[in-house]
N, CA, C and O atoms as a GROMACS GRO file, in nm:
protein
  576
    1UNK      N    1  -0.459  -1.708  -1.075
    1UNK     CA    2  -0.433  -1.581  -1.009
    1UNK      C    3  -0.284  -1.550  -1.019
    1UNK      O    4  -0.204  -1.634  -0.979
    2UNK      N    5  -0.239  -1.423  -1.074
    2UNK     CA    6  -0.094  -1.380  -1.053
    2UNK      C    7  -0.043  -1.280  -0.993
    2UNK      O    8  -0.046  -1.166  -1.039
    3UNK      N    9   0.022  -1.319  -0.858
    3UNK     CA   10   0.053  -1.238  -0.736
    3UNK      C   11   0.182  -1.161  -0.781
    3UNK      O   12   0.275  -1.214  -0.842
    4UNK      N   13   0.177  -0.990  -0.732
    4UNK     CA   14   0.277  -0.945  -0.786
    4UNK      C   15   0.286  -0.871  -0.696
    4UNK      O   16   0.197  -0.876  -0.611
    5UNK      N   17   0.378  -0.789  -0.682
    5UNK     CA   18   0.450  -0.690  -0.590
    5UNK      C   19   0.508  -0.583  -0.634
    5UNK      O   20   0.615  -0.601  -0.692
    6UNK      N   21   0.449  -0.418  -0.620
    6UNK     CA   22   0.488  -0.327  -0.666
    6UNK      C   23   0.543  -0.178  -0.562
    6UNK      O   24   0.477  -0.135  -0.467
    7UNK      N   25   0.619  -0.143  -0.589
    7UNK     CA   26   0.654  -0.036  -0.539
    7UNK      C   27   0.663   0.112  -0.613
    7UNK      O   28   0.692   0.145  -0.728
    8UNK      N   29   0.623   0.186  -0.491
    8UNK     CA   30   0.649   0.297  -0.586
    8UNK      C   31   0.560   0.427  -0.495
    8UNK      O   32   0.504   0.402  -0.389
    9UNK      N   33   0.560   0.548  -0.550
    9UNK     CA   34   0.461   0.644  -0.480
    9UNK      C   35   0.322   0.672  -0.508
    9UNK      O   36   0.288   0.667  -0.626
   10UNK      N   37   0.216   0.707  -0.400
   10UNK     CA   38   0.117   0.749  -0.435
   10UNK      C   39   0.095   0.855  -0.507
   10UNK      O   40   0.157   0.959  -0.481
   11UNK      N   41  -0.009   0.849  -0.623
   11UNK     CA   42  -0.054   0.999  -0.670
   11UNK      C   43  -0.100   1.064  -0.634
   11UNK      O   44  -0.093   1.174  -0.690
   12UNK      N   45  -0.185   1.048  -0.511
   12UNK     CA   46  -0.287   1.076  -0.456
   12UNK      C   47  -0.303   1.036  -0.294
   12UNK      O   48  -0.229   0.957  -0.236
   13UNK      N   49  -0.385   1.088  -0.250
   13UNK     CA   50  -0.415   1.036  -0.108
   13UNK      C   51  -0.499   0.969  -0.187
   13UNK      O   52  -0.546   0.999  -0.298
   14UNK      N   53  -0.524   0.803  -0.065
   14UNK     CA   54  -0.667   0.714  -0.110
   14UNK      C   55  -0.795   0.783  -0.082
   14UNK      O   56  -0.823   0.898  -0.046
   15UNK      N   57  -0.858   0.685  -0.109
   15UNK     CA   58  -0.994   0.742  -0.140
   15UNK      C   59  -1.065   0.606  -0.096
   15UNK      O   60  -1.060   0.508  -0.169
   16UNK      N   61  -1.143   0.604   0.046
   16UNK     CA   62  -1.210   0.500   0.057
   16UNK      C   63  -1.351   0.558   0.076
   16UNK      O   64  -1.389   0.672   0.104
   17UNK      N   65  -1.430   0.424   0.050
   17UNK     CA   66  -1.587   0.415   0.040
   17UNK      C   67  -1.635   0.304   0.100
   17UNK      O   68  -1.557   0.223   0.151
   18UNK      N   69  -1.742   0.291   0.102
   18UNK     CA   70  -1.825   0.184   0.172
   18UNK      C   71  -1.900   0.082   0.078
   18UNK      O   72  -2.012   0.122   0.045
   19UNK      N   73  -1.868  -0.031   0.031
   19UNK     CA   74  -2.009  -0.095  -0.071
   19UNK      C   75  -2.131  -0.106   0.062
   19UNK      O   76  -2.125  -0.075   0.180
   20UNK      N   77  -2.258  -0.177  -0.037
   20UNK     CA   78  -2.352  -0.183   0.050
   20UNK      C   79  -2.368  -0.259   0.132
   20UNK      O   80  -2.473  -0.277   0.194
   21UNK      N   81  -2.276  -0.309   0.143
   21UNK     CA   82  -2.258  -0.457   0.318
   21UNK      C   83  -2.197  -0.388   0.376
   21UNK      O   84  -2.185  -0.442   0.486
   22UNK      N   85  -2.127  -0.265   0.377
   22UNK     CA   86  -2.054  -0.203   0.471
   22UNK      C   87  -1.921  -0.229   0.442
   22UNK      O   88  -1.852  -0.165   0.520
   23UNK      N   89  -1.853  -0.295   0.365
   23UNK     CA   90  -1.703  -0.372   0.346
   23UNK      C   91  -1.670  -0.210   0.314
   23UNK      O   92  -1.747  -0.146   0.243
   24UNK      N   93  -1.533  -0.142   0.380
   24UNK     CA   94  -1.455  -0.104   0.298
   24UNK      C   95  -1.376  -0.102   0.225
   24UNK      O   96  -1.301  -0.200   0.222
   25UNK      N   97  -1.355   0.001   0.138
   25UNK     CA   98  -1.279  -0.038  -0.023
   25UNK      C   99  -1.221   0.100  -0.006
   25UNK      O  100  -1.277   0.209   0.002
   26UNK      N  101  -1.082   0.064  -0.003
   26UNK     CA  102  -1.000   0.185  -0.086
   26UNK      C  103  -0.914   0.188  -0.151
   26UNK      O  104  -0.825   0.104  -0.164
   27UNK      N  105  -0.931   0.305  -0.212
   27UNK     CA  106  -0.876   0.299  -0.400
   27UNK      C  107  -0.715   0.366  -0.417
   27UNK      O  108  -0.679   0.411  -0.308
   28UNK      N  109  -0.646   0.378  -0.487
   28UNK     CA  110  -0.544   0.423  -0.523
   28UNK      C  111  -0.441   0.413  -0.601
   28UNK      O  112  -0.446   0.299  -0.646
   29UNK      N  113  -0.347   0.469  -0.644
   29UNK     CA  114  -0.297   0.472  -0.747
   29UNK      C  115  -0.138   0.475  -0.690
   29UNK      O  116  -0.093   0.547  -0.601
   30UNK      N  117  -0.061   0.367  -0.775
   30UNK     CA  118   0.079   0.357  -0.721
   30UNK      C  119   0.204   0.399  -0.866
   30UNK      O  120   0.238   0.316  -0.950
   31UNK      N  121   0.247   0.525  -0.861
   31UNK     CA  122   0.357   0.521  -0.976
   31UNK      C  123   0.457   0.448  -0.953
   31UNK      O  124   0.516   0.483  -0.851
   32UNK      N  125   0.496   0.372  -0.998
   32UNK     CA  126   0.653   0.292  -1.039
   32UNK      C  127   0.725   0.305  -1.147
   32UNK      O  128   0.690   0.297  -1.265
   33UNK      N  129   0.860   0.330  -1.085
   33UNK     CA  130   0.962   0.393  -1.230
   33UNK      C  131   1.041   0.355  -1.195
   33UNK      O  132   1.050   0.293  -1.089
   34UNK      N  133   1.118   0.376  -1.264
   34UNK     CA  134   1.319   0.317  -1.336
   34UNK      C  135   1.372   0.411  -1.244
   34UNK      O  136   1.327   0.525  -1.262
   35UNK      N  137   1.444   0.401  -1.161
   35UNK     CA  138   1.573   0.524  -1.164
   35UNK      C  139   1.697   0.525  -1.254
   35UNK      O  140   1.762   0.421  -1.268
   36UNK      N  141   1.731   0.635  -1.313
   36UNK     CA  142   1.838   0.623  -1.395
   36UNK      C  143   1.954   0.723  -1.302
   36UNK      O  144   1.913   0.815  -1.230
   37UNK      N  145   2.066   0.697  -1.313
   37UNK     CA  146   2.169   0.790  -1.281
   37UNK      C  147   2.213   0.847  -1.401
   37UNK      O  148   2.255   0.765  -1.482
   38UNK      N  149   2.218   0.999  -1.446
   38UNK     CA  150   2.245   1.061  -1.563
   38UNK      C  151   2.393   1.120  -1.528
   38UNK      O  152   2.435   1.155  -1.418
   39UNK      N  153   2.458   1.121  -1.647
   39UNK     CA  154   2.596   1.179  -1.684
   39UNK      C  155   2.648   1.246  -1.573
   39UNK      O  156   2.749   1.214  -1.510
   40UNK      N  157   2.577   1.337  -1.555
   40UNK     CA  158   2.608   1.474  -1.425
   40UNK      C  159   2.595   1.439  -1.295
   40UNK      O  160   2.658   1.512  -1.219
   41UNK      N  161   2.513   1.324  -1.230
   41UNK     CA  162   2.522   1.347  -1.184
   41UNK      C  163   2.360   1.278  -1.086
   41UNK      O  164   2.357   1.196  -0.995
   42UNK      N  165   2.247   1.352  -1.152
   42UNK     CA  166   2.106   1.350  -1.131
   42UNK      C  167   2.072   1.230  -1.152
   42UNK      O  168   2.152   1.143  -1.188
   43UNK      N  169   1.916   1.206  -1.128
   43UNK     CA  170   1.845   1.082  -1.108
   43UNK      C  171   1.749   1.122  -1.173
   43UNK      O  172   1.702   1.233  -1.145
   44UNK      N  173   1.678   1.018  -1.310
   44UNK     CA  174   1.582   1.098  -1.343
   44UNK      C  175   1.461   0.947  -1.395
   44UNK      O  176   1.494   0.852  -1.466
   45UNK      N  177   1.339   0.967  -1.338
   45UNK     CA  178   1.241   0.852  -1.348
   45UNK      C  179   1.213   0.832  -1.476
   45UNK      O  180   1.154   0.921  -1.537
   46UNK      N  181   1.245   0.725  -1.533
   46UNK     CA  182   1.235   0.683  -1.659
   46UNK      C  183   1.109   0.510  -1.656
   46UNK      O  184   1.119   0.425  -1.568
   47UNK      N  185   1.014   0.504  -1.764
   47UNK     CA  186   0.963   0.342  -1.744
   47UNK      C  187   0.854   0.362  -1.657
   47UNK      O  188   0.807   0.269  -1.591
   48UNK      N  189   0.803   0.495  -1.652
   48UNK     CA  190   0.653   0.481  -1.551
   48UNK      C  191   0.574   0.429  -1.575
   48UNK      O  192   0.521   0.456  -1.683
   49UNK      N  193   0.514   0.320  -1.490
   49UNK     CA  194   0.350   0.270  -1.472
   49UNK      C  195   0.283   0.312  -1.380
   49UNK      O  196   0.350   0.347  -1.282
   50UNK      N  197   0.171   0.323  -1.373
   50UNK     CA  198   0.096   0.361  -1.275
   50UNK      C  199  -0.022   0.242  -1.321
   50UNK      O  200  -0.071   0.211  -1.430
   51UNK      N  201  -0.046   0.177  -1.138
   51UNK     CA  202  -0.110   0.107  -1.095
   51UNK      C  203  -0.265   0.115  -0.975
   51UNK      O  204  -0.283   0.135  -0.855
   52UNK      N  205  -0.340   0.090  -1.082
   52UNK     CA  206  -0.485   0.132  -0.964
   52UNK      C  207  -0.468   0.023  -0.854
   52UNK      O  208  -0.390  -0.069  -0.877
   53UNK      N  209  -0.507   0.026  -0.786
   53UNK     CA  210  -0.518  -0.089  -0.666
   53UNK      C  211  -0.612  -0.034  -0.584
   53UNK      O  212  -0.633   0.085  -0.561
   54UNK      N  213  -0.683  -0.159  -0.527
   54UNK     CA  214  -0.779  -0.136  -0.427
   54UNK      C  215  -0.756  -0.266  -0.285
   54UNK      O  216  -0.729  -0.386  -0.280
   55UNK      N  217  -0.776  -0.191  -0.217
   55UNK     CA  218  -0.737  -0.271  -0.076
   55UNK      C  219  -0.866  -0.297   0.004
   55UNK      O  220  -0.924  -0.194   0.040
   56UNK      N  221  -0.931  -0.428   0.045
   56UNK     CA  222  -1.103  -0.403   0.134
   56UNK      C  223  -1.071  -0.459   0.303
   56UNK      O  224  -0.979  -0.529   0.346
   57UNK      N  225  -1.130  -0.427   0.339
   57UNK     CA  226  -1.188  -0.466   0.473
   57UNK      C  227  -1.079  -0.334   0.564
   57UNK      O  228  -1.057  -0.216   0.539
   58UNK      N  229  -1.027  -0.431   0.681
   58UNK     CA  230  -0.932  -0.350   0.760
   58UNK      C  231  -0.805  -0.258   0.717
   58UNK      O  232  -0.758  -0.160   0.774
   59UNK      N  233  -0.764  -0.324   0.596
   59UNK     CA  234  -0.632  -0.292   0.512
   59UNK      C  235  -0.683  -0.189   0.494
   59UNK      O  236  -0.629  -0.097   0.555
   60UNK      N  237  -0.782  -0.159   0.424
   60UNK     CA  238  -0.881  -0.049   0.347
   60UNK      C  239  -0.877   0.071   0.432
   60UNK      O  240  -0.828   0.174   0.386
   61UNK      N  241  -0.922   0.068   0.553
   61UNK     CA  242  -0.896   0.167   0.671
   61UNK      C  243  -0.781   0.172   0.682
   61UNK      O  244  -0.753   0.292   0.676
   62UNK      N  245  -0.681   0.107   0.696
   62UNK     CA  246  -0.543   0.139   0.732
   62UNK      C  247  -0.517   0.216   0.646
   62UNK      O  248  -0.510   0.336   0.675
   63UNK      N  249  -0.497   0.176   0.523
   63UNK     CA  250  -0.484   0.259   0.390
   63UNK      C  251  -0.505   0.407   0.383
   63UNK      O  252  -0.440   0.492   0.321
   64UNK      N  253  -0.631   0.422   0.476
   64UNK     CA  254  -0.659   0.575   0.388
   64UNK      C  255  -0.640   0.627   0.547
   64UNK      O  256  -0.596   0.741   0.566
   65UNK      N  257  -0.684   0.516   0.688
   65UNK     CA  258  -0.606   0.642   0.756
   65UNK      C  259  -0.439   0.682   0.746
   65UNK      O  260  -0.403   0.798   0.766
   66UNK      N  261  -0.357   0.588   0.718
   66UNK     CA  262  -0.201   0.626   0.717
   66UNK      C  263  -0.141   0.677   0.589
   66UNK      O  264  -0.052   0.762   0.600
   67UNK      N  265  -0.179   0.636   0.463
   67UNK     CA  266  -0.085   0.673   0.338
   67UNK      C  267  -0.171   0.825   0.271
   67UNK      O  268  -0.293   0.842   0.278
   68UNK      N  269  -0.105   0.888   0.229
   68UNK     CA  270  -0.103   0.996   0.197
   68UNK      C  271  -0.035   1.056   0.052
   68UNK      O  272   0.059   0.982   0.024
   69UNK      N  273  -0.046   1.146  -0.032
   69UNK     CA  274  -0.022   1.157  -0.172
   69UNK      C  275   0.136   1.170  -0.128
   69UNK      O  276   0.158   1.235  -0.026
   70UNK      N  277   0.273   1.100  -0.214
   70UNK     CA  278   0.375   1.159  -0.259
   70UNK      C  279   0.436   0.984  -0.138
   70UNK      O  280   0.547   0.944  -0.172
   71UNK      N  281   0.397   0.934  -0.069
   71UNK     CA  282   0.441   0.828   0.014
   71UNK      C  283   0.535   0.736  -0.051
   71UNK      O  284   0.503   0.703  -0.165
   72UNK      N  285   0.629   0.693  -0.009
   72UNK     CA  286   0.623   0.530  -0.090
   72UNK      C  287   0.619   0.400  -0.033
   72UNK      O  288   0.687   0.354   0.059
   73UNK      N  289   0.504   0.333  -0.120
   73UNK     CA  290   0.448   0.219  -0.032
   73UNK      C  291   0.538   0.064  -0.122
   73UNK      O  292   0.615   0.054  -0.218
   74UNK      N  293   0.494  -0.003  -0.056
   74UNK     CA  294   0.577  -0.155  -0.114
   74UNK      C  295   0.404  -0.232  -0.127
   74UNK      O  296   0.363  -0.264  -0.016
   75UNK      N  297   0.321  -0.258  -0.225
   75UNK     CA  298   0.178  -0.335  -0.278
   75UNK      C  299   0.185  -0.472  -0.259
   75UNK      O  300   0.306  -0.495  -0.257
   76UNK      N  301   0.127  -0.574  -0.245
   76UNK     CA  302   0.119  -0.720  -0.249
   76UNK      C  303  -0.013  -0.807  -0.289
   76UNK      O  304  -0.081  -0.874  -0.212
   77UNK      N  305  -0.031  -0.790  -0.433
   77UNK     CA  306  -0.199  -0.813  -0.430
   77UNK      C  307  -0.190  -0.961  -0.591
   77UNK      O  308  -0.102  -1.043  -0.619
   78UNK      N  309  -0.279  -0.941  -0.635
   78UNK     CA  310  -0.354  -1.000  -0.731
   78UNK      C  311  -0.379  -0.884  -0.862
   78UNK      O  312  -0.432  -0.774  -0.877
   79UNK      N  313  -0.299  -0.992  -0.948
   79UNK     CA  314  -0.334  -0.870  -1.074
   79UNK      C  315  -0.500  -0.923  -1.136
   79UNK      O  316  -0.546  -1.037  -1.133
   80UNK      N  317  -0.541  -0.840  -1.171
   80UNK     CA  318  -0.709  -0.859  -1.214
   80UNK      C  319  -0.667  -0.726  -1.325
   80UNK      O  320  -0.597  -0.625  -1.337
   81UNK      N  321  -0.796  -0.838  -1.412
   81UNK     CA  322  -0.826  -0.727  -1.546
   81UNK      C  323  -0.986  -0.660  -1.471
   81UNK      O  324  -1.070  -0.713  -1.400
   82UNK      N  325  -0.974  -0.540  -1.519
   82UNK     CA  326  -1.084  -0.458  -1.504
   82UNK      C  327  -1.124  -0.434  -1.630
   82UNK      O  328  -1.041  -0.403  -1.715
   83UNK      N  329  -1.274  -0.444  -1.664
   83UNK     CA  330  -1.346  -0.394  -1.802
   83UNK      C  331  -1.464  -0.293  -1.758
   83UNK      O  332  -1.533  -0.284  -1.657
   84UNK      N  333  -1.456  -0.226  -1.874
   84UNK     CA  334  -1.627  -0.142  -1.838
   84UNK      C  335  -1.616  -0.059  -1.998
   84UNK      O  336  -1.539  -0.074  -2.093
   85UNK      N  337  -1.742   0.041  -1.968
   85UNK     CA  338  -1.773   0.051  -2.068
   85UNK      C  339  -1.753   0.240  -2.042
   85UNK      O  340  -1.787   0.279  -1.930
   86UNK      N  341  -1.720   0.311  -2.107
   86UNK     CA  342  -1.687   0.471  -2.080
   86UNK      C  343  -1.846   0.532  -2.135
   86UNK      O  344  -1.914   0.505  -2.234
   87UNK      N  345  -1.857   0.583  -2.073
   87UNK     CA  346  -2.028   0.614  -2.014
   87UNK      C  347  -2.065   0.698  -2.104
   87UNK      O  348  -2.178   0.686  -2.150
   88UNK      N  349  -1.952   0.833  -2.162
   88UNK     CA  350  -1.973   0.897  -2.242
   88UNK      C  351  -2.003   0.866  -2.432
   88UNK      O  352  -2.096   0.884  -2.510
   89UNK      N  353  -1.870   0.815  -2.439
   89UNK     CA  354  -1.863   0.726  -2.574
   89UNK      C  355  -1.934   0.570  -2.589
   89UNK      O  356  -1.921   0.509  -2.695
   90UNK      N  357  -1.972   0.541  -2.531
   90UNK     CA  358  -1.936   0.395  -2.522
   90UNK      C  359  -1.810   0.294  -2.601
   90UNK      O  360  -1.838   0.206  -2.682
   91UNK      N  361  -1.751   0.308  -2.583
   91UNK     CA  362  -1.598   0.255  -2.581
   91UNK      C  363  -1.578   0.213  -2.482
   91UNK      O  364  -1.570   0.277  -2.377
   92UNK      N  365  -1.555   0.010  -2.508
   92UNK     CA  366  -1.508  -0.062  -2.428
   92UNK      C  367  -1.375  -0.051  -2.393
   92UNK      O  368  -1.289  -0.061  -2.480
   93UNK      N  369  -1.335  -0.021  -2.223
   93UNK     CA  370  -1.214  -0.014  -2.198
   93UNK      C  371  -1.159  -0.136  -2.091
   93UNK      O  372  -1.236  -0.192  -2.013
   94UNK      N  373  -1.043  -0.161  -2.099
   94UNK     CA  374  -0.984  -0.251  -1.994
   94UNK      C  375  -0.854  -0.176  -1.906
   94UNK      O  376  -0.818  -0.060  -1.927
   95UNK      N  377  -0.794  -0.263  -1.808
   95UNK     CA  378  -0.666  -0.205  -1.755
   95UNK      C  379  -0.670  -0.340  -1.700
   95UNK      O  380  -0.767  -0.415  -1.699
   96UNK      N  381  -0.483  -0.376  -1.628
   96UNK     CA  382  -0.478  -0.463  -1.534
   96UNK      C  383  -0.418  -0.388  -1.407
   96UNK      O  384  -0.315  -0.323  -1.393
   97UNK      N  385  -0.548  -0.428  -1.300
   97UNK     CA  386  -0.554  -0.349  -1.144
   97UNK      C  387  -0.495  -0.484  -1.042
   97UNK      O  388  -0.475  -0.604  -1.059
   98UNK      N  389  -0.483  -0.393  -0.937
   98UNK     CA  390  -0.411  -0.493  -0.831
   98UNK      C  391  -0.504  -0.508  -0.676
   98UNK      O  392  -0.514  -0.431  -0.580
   99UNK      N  393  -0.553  -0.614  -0.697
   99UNK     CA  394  -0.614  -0.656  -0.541
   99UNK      C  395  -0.527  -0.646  -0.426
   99UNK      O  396  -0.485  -0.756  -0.391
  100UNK      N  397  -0.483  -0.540  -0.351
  100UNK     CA  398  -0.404  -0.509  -0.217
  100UNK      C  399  -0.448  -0.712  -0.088
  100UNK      O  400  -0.552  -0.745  -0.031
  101UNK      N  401  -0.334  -0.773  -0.097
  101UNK     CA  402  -0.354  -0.850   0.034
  101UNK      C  403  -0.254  -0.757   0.131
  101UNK      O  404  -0.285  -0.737   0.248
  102UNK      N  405  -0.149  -0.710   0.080
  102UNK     CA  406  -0.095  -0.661   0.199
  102UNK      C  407  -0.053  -0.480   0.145
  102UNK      O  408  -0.041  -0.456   0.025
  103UNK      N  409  -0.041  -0.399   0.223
  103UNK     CA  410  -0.034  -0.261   0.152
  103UNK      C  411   0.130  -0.245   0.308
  103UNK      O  412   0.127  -0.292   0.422
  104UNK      N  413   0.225  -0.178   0.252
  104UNK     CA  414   0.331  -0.083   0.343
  104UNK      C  415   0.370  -0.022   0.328
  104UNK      O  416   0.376  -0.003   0.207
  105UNK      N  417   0.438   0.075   0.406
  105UNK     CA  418   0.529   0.240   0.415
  105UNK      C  419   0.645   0.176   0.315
  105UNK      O  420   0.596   0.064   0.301
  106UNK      N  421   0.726   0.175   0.262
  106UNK     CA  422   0.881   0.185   0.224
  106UNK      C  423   0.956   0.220   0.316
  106UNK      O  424   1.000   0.334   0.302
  107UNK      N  425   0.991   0.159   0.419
  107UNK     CA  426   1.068   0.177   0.493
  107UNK      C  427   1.218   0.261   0.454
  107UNK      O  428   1.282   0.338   0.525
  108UNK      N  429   1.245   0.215   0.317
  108UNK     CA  430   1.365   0.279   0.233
  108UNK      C  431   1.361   0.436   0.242
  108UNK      O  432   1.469   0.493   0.229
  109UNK      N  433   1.223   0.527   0.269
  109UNK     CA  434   1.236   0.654   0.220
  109UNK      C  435   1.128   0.667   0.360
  109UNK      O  436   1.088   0.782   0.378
  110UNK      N  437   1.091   0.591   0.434
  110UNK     CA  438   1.048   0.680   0.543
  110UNK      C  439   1.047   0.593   0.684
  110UNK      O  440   1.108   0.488   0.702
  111UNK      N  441   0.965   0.660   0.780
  111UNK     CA  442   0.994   0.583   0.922
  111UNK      C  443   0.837   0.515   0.953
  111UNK      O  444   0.737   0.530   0.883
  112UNK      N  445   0.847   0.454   1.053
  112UNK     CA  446   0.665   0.465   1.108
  112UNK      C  447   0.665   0.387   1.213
  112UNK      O  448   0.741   0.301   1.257
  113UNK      N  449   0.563   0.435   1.247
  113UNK     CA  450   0.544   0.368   1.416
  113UNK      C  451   0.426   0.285   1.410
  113UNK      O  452   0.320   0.327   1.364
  114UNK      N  453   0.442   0.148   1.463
  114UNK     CA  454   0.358   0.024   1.414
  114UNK      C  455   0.312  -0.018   1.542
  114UNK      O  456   0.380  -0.032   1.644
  115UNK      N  457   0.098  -0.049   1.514
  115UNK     CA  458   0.035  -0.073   1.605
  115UNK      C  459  -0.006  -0.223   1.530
  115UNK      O  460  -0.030  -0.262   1.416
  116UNK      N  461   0.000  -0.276   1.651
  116UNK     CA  462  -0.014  -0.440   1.616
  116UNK      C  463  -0.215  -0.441   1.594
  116UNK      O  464  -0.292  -0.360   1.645
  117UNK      N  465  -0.247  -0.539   1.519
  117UNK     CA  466  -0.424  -0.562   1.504
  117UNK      C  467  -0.408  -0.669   1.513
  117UNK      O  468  -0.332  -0.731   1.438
  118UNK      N  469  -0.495  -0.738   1.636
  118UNK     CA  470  -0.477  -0.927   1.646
  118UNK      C  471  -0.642  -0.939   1.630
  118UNK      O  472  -0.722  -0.884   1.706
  119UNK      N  473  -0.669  -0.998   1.546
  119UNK     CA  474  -0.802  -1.052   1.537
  119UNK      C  475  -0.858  -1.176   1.641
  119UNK      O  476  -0.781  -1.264   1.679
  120UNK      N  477  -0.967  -1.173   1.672
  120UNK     CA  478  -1.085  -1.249   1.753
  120UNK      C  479  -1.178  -1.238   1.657
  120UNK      O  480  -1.204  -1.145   1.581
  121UNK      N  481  -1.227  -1.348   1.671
  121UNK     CA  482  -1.397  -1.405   1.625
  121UNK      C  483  -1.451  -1.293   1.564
  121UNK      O  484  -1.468  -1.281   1.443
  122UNK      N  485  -1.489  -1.176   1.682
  122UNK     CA  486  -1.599  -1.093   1.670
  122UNK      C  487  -1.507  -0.978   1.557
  122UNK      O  488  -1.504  -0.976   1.434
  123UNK      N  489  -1.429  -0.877   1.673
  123UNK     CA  490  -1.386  -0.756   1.608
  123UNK      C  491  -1.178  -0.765   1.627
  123UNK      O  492  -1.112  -0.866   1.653
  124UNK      N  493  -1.146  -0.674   1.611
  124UNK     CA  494  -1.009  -0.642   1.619
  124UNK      C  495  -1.001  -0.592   1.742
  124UNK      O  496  -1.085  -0.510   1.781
  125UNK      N  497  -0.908  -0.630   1.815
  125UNK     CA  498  -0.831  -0.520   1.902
  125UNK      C  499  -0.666  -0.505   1.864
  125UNK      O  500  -0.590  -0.592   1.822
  126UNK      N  501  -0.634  -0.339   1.901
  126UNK     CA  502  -0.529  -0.286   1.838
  126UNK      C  503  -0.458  -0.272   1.989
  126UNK      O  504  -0.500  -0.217   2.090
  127UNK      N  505  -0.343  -0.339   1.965
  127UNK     CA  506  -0.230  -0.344   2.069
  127UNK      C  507  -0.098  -0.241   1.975
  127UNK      O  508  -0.052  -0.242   1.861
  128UNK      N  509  -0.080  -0.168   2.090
  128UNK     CA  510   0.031  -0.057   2.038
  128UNK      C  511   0.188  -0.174   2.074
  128UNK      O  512   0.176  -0.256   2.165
  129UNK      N  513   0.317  -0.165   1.998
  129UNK     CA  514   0.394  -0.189   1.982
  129UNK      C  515   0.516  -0.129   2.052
  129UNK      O  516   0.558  -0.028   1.997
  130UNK      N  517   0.585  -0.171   2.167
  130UNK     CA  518   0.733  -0.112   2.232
  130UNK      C  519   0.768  -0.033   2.091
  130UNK      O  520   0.757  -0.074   1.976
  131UNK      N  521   0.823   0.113   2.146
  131UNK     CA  522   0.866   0.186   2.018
  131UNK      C  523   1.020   0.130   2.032
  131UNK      O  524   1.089   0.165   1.936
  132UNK      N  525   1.071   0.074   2.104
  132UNK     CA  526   1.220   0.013   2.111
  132UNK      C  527   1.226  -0.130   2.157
  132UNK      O  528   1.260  -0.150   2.273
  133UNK      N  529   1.192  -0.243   2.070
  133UNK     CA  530   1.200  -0.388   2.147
  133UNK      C  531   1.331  -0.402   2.194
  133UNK      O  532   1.342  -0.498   2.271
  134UNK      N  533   1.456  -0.325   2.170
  134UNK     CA  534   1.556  -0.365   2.210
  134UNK      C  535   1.660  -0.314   2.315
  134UNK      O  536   1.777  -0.335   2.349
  135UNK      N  537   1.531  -0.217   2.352
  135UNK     CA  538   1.578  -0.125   2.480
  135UNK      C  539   1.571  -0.199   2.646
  135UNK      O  540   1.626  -0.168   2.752
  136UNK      N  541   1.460  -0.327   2.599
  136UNK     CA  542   1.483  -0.358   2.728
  136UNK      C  543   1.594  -0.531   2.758
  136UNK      O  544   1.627  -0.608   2.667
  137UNK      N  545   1.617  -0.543   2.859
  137UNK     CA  546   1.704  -0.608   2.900
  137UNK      C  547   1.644  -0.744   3.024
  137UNK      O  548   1.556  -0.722   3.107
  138UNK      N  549   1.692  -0.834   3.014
  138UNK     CA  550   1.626  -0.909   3.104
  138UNK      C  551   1.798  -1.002   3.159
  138UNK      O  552   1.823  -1.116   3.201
  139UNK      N  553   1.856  -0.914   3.138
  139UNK     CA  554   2.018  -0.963   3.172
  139UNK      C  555   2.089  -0.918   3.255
  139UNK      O  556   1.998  -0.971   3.319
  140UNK      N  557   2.160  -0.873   3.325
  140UNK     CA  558   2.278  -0.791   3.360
  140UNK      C  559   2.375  -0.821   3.242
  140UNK      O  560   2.444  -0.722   3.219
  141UNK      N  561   2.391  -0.885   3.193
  141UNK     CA  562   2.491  -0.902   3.084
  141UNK      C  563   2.439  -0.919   2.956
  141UNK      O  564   2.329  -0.970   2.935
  142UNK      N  565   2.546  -0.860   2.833
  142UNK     CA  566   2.501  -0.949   2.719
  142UNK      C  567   2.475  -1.037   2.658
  142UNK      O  568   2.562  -1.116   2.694
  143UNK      N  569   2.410  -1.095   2.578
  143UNK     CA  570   2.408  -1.235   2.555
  143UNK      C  571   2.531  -1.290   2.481
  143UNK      O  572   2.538  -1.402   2.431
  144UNK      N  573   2.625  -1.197   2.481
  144UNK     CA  574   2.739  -1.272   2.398
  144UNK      C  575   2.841  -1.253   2.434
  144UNK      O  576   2.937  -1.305   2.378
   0.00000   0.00000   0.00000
């Protein structure tokens, strides 16, 4: 297995579905490019890949309720070859796709407000997060 890590923006909003056990799966597509700084001045994306990835279970929901087309996320998955066969021609095709273990915002280009998910046995419960851990104080003084 070869674990890789990609960044970059969505093309798309995801797109999740259900297989027939109920697992969700959602799909999406991550561009990654070069930035170049040009002569003048500008920035211009040079070296694009674009990466399918699919994310299952809880990630999967997170995925398609929070990320949205134009985002930029930071990927953490498993590269996998995908094969099939193009339905029209039949022409065998391949790509190498990315199994999502962990999916995030880019903190670099945006903000977000983070709800904690602690797992039990059965289901999840979602504990919301102090929007300031460092607002509170248990001192009269600083610690330094």
């Amino acid at each position: 297995m070869t674990t890789l890590t990609v960044t970059g923006n969505l093309t798309s909003d995801p797109e999740m579905k259900f297989i027939p056990s109920g697992k969700a799966v959602a799909s999406f597509t991550v561009a990654a490019s070069k930035s170049v700084k040009q002569a003048d001045g500008s920035w211009e994306n040079t070296d694009t890949t674009f990466w399918t990835v699919k994310a299952w279970g809880k990630t999967a929901e997170n995925v398609a309720e929070t990320l949205r087309k134009g985002m930029s996320v930071i990927v953490v998955g498993s590269a996998i070859q995908e094969n099939w066969e193009d339905k029209k021609t039949g022409e065998k095709k391949s790509r190498i796709a990315i199994t999502a273990f962990n999916v995030g915002v880019d903190l670099k280009r945006h903000s977000a407000s983070v709800t904690e998910i602690t797992r039990s046995d059965a289901q999840f419960a979602v504990k919301p997060i102090e929007a300031d851990p460092w607002s509170t104080s248990f001192h009269d003084t600083p610690p330094f």
